[in-house]
N, C-alpha and C positions, 0 to 999 in steps of 0.2 A: 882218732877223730873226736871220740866222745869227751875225753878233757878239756882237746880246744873249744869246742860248742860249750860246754860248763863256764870257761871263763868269758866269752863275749856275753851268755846268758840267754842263747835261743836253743829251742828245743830240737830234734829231730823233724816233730813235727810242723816246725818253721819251716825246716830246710824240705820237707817233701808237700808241701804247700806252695812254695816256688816252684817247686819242679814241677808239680801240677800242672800249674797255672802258667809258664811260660815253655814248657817241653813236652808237656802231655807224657810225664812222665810218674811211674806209680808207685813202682818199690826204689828202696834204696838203693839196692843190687847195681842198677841203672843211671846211677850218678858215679860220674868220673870222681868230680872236684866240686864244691858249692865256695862260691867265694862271699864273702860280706864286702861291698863297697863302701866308700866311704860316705855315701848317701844314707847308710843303713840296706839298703835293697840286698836280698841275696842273687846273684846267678850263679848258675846251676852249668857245668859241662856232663855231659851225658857219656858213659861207658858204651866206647865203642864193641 
């Protein structure tokens, strides 16, 4: 995962910023899948 995020060019803490803020989610651990839309927006699926 850490290659792909190197080439669109957001960080981890992009990706658990989203997750914050639309899953109330806190660690990593806890992310299934984080996709980038084509808006820019990331969402977030959470590890069941």
């Amino acid at each position: 995962m850490l290659r792909i995020i190197k080439d669109v060019r957001i960080t981890e803490a992009d990706i658990m910023e989203a997750a914050r803020t639309t899953q109330g989610i806190v660690e990593m651990k806890d992310i299934k899948y984080a996709f980038i839309e084509r808006n820019g927006a990331i969402s977030i699926i959470p590890a069941t």
